[in-house]
py3Dmol code that shows the C-alpha trace and the ligand (Angstrom):
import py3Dmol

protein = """\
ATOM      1  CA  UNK A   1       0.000   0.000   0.000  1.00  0.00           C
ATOM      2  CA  UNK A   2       1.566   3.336  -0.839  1.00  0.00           C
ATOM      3  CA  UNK A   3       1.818   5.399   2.281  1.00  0.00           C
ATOM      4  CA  UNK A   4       2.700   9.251   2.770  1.00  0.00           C
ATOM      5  CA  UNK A   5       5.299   9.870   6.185  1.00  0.00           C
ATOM      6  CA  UNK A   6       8.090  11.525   7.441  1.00  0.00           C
ATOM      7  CA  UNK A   7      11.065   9.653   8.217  1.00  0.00           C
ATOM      8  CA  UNK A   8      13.660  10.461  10.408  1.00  0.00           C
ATOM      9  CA  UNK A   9      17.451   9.958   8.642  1.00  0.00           C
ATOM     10  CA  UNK A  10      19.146   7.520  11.105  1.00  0.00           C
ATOM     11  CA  UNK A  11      22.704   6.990   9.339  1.00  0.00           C
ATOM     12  CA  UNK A  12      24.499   8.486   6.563  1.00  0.00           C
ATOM     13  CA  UNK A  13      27.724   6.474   4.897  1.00  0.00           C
ATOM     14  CA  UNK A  14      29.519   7.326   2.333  1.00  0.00           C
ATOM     15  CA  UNK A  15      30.204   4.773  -0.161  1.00  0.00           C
ATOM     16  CA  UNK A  16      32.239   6.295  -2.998  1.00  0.00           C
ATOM     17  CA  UNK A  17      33.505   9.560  -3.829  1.00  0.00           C
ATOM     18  CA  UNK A  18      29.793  10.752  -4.806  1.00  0.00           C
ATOM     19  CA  UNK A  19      27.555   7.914  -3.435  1.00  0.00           C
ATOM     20  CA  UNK A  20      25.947   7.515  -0.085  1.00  0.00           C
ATOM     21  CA  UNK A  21      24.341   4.944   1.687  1.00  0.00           C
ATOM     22  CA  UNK A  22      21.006   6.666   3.916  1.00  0.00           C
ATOM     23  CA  UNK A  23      19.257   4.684   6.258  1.00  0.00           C
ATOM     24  CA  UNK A  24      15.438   5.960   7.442  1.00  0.00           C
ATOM     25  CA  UNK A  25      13.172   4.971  10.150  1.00  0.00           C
ATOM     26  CA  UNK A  26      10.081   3.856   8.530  1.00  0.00           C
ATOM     27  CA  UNK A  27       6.282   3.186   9.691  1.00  0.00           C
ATOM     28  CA  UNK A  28       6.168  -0.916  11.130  1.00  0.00           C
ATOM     29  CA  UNK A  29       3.949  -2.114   7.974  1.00  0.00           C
ATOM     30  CA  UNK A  30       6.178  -0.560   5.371  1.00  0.00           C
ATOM     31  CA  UNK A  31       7.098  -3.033   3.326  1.00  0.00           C
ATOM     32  CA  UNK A  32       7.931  -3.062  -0.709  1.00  0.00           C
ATOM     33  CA  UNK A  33       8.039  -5.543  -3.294  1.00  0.00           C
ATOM     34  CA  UNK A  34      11.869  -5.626  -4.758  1.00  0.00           C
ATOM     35  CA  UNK A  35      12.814  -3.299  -7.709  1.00  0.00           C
ATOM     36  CA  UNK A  36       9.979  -0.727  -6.376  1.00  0.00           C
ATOM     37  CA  UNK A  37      11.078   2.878  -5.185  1.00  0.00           C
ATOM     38  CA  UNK A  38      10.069   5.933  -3.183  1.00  0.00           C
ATOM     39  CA  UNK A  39       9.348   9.528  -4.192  1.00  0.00           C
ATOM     40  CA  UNK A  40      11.047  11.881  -1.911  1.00  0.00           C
ATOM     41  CA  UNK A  41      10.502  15.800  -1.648  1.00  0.00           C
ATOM     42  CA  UNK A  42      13.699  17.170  -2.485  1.00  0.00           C
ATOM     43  CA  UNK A  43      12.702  21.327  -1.937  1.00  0.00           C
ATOM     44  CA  UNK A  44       9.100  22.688  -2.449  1.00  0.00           C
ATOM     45  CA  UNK A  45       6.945  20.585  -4.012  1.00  0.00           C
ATOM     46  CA  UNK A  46      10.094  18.716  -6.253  1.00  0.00           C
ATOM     47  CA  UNK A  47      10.362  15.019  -5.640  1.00  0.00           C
ATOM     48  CA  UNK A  48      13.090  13.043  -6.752  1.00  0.00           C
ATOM     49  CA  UNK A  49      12.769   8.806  -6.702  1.00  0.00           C
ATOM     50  CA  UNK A  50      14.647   6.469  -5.181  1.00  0.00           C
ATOM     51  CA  UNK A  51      14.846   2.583  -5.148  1.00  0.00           C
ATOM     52  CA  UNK A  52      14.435   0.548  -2.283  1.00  0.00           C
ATOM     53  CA  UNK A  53      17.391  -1.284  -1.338  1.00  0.00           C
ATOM     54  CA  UNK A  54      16.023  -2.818   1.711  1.00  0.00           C
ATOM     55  CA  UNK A  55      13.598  -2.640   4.775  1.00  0.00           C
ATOM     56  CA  UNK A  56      14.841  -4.461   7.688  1.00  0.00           C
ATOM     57  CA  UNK A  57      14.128  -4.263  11.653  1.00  0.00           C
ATOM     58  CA  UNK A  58      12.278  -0.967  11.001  1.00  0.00           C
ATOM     59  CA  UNK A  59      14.855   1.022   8.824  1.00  0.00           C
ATOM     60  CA  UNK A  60      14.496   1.869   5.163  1.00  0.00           C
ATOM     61  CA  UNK A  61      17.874   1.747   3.040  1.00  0.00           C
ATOM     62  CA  UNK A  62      18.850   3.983   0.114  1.00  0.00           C
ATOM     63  CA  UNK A  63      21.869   4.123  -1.839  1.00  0.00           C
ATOM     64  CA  UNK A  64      22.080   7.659  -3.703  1.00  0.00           C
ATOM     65  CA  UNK A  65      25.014   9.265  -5.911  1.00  0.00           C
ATOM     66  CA  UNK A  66      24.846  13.369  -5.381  1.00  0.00           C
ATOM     67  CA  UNK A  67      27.123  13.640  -8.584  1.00  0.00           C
ATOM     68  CA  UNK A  68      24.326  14.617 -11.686  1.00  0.00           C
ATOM     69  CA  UNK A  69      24.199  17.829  -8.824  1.00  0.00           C
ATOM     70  CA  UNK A  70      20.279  18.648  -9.494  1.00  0.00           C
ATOM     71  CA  UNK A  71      17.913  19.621  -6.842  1.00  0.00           C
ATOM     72  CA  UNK A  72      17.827  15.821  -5.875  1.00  0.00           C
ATOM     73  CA  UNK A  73      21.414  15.396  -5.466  1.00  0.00           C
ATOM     74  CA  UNK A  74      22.213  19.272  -3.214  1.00  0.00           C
ATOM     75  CA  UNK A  75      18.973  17.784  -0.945  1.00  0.00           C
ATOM     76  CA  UNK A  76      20.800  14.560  -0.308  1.00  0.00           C
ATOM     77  CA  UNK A  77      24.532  16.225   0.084  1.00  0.00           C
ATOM     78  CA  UNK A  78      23.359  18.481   3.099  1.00  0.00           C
ATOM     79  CA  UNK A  79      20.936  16.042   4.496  1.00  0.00           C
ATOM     80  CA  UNK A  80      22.012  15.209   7.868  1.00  0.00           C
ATOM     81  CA  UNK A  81      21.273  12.326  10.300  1.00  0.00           C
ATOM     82  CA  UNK A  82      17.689  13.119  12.319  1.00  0.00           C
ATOM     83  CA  UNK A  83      16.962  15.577   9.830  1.00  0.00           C
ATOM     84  CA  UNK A  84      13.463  14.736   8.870  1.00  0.00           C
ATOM     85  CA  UNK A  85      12.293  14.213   4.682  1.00  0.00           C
ATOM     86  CA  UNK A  86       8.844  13.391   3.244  1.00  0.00           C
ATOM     87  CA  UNK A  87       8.276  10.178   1.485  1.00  0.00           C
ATOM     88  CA  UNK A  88       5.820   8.317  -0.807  1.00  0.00           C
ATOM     89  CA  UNK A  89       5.671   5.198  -1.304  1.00  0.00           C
ATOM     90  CA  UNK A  90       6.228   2.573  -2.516  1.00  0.00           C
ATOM     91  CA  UNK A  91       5.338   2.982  -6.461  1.00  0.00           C
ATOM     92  CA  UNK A  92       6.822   1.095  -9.486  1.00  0.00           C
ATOM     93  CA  UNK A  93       6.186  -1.870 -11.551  1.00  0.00           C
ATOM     94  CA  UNK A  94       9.788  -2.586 -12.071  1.00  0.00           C
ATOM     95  CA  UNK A  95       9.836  -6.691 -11.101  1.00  0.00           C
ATOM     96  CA  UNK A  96      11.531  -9.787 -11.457  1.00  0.00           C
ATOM     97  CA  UNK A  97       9.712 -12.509 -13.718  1.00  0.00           C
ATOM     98  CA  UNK A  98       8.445 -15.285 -11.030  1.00  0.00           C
ATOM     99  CA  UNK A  99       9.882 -17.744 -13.909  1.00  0.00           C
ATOM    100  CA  UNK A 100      12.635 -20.458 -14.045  1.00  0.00           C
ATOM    101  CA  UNK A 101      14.737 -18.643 -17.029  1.00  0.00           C
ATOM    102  CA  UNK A 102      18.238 -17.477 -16.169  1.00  0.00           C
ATOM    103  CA  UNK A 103      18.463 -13.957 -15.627  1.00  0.00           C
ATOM    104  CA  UNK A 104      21.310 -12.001 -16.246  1.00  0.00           C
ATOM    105  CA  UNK A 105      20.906  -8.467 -14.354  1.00  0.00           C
ATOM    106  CA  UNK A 106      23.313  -5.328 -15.717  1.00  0.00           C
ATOM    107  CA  UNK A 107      24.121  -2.767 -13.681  1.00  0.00           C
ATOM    108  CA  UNK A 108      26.190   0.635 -13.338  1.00  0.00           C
ATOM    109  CA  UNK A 109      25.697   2.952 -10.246  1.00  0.00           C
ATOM    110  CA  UNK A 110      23.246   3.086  -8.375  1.00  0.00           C
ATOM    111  CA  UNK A 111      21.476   0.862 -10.863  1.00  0.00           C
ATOM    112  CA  UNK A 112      22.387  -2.212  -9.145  1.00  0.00           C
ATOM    113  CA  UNK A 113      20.076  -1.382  -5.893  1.00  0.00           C
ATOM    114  CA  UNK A 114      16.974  -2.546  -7.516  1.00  0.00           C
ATOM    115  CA  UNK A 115      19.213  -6.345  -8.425  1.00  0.00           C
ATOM    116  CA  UNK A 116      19.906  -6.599  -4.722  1.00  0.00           C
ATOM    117  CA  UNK A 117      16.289  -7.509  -3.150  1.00  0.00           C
ATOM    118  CA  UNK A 118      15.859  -9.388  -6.005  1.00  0.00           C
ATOM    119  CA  UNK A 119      18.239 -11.684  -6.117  1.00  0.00           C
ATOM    120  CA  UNK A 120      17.838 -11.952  -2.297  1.00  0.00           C
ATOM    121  CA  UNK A 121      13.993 -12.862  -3.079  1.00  0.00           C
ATOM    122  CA  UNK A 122      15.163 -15.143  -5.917  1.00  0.00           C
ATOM    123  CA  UNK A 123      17.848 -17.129  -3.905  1.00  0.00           C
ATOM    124  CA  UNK A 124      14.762 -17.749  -0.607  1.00  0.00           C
ATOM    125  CA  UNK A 125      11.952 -18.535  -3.159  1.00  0.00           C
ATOM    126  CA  UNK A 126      14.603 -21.408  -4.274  1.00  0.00           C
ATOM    127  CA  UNK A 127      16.013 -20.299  -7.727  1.00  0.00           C
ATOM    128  CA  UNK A 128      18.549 -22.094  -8.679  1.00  0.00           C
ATOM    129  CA  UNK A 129      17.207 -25.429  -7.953  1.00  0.00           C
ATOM    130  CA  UNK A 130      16.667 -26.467 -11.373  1.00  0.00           C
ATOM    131  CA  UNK A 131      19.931 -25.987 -12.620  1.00  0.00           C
ATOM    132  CA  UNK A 132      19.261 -22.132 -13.363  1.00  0.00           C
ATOM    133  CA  UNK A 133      21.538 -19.421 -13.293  1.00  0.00           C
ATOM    134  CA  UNK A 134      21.506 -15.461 -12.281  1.00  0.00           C
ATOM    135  CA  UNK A 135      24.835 -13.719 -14.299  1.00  0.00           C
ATOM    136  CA  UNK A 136      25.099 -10.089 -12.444  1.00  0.00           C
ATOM    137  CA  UNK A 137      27.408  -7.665 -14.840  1.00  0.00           C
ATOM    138  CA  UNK A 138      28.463  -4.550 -12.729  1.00  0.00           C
ATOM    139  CA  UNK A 139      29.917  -1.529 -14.721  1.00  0.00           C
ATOM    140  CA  UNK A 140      32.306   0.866 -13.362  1.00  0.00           C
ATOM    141  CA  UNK A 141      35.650   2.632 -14.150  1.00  0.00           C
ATOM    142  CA  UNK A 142      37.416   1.463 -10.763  1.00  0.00           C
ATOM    143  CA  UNK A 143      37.338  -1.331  -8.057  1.00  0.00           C
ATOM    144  CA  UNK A 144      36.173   1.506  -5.390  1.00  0.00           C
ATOM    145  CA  UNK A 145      33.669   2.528  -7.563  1.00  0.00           C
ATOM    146  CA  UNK A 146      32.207  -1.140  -7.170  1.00  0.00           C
ATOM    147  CA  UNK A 147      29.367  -0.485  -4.359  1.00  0.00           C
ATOM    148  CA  UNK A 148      27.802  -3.762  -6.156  1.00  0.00           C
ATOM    149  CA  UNK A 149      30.393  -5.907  -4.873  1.00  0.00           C
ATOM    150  CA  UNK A 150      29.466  -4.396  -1.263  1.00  0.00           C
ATOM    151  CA  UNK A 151      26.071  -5.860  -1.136  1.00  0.00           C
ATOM    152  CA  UNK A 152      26.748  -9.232  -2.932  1.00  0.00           C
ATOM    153  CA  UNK A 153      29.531 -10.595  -2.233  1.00  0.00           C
ATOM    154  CA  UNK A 154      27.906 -12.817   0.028  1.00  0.00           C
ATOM    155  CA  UNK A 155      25.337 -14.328  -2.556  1.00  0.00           C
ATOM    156  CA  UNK A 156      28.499 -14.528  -4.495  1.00  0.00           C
ATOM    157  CA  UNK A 157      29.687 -17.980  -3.147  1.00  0.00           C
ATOM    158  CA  UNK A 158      26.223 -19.607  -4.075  1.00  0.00           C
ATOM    159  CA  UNK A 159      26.915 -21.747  -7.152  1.00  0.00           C
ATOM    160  CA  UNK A 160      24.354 -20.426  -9.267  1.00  0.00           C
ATOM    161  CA  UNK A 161      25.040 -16.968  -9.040  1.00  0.00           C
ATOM    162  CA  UNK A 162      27.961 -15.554 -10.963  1.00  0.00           C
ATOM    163  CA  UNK A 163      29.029 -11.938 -10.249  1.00  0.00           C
ATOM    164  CA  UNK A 164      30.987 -10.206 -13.232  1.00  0.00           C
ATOM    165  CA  UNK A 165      32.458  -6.149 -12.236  1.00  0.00           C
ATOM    166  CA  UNK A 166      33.426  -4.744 -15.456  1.00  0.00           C
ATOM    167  CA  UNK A 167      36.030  -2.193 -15.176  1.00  0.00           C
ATOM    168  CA  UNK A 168      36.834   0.450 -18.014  1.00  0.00           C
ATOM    169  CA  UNK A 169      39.666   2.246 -16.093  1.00  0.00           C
ATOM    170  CA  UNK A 170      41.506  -0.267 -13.690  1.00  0.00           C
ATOM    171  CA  UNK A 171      44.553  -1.348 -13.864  1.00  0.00           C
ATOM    172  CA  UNK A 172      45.222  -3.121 -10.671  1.00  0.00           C
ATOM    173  CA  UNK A 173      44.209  -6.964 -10.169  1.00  0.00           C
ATOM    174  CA  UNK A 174      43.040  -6.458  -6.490  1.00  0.00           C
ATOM    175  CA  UNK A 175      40.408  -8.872  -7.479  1.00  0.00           C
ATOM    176  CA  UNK A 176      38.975 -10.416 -10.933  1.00  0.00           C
ATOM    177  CA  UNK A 177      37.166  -8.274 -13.337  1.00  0.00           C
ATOM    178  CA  UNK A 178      36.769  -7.774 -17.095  1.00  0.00           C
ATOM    179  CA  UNK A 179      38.278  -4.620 -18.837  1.00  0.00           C
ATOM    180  CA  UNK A 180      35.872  -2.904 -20.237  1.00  0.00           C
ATOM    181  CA  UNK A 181      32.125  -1.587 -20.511  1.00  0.00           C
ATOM    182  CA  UNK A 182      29.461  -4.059 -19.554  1.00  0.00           C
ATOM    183  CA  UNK A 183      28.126  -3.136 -23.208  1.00  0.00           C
ATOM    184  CA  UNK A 184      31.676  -4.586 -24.531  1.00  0.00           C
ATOM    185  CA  UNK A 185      31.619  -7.245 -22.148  1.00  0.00           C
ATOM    186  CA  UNK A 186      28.182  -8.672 -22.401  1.00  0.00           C
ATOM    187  CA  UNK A 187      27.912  -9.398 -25.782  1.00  0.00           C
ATOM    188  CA  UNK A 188      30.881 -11.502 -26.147  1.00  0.00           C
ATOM    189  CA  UNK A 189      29.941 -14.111 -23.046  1.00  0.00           C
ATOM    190  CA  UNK A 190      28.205 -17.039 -24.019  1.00  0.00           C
ATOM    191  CA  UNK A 191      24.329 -16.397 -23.139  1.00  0.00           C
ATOM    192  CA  UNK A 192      20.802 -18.602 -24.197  1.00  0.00           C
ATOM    193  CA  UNK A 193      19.890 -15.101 -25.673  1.00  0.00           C
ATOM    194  CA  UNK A 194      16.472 -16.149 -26.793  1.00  0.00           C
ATOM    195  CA  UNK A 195      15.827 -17.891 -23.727  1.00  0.00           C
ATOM    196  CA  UNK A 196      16.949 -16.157 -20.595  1.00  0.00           C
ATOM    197  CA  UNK A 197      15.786 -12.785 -19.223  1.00  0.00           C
ATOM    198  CA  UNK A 198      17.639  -9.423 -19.124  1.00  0.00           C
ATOM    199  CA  UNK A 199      16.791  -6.595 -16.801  1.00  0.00           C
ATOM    200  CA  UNK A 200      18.626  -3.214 -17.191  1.00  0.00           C
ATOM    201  CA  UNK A 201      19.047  -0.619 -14.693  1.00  0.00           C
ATOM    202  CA  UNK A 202      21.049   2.852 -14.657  1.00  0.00           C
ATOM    203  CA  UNK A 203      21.347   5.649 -16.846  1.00  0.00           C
ATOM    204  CA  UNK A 204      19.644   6.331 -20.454  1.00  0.00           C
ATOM    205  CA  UNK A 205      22.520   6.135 -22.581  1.00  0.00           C
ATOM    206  CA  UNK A 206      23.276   2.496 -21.124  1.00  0.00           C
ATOM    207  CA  UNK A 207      20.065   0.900 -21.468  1.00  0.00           C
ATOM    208  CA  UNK A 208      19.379   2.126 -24.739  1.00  0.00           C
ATOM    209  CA  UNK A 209      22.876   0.933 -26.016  1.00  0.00           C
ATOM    210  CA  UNK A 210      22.192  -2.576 -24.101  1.00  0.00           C
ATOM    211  CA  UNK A 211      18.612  -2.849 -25.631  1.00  0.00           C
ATOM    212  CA  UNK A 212      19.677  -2.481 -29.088  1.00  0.00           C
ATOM    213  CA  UNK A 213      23.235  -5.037 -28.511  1.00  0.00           C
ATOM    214  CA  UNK A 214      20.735  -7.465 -26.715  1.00  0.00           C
ATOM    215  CA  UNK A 215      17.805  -7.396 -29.061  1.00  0.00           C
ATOM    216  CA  UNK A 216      20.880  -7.761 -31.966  1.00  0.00           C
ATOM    217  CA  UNK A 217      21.951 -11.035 -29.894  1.00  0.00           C
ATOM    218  CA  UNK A 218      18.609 -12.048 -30.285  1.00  0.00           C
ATOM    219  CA  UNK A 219      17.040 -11.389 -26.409  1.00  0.00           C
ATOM    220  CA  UNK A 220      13.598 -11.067 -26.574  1.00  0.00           C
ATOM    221  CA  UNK A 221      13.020 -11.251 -22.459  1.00  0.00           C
ATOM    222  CA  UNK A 222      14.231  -7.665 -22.128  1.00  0.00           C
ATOM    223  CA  UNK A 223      13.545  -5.689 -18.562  1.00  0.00           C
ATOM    224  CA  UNK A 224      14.410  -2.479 -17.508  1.00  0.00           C
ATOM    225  CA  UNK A 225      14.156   0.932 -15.392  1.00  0.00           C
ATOM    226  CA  UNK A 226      16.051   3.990 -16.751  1.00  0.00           C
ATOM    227  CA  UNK A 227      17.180   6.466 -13.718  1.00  0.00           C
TER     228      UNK A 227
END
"""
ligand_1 = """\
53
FAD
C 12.416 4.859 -10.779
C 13.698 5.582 -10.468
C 14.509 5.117 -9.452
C 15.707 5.770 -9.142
N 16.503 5.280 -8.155
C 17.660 5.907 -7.858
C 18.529 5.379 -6.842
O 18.236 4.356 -6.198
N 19.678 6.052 -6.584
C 20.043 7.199 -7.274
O 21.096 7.757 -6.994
N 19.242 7.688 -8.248
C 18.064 7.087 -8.532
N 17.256 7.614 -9.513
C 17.629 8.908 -10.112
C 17.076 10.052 -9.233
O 15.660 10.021 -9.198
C 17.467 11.432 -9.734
O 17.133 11.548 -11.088
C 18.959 11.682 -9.547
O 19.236 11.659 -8.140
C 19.353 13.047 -10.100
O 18.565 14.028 -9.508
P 19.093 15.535 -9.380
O 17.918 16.350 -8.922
O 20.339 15.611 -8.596
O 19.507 15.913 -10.849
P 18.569 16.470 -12.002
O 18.200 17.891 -11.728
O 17.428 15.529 -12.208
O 19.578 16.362 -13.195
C 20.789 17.147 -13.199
C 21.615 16.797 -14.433
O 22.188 15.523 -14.352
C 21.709 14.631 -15.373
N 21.420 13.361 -14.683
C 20.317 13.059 -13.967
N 20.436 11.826 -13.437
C 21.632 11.349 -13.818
C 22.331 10.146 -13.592
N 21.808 9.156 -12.852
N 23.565 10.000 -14.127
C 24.101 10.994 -14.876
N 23.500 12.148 -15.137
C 22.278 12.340 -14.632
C 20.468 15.284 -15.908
O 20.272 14.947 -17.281
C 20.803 16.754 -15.720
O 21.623 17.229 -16.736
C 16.072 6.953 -9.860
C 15.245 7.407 -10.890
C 14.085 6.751 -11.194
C 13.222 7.264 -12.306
"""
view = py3Dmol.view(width=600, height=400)
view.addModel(protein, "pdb")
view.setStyle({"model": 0}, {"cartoon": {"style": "trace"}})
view.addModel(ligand_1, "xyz")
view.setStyle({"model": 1}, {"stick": {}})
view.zoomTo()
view.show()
């Protein structure tokens, strides 16, 4: 049910250079459906949106990068802990496919939040079970610019989940990655195009480069939400 509050800000962490981690205090029944988001009044009556990373013991998290440096961004740079912001939500139709296809999620920034519940959700309901497989690409210029890695790691060492961080800029070999942009990358790994699902999330210029490669490759199971 979408709901209309004020939330108190309980902790702030910064992440990256530009992107923060903000936890909220949210009502006891608040609870969201992964890949949905909140609207949040940024100054007046501007709202910007946010997805939902997770609700857990009564907190709300959000992962936010202040660098496009719009109304949205300034709000969240100066916001400090027990200040006090207005919500809505949750809204969206952004969802996982309740199906047994592998799904391959691509990410850059904050558009891996949405991939996190889900493939949380996906790994309780049991996926995986009949020999199906989640591929996560992650695209970003350096390893600290990975906040993907942050949150799944841990659902890393399950079998059927591979986790790919494609790096355009690093030169270091802290860890494994690919060189290059997940719209290099993707392509070139060996896929069921036809027969697995695809969901999208970041900026414009990404998804609309990814849609076309995909639908080239010849994906037809093609999901995504454009920040
Ligand atoms: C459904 C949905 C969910 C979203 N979830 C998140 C989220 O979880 N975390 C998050 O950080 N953002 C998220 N966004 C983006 C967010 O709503 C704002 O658009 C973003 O914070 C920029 O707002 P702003 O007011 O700072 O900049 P704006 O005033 O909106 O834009 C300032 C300038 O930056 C450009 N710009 C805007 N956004 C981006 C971008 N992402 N990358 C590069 N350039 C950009 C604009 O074209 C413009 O030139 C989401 C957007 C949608 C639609």
């Amino acid at each position: 049910m979408v709901q209309n509050f004020n939330a108190i800000l309980k902790s702030k962490t910064q992440l990256t250079e530009t992107i923060f981690e903000f936890k909220y205090s949210v009502p006891e029944n608040f609870t969201f459906i992964p890949g949905e988001f909140v609207s949040i009044k940024v100054g007046g009556n501007v709202r910007r949106s946010y997805t939902i990373l997770e609700v857990q013991d009564g907190l709300m998290t959000l992962i936010i990068d202040v660098c496009p440096g719009g109304a949205g961004s300034l709000y969240f740079q100066n916001l400090k802990v027990n200040d006090e912001s207005s919500i809505l939500g949750p809204l969206g139709l952004f969802r996982c496919q309740e199906t047994n296809f592998d799904k391959v999620f691509i990410a850059t920034g904050t558009g891996i939040v949405p991939f996190v519940p889900m493939i949380k959700d996906l790994k309780q309901k049991g996926f995986g079970m009949a020999n199906n497989c989640i591929t996560v690409y992650f695209g970003a210029r350096f390893f600290k610019d990975d906040i993907a890695y942050k949150y799944l790691k841990n659902l890393d060492k399950e079998d059927f989940i591979q986790y790919i961080t494609c790096l355009t800029r690093e030169e270091s070999n802290e860890r494994e990655y690919k060189k290059g942009r997940v719209s290099q990358i993707v392509p070139s790994e060996d896929h069921d195009w036809l027969n697995t699902e695809f969901y999208l999330c970041g900026n414009r210029e990404m998804i609309e480069e990814m849609q076309m490669i995909l639908r080239g490759k010849g994906a037809e199971k093609i999901y995504f939400e454009k920040y």
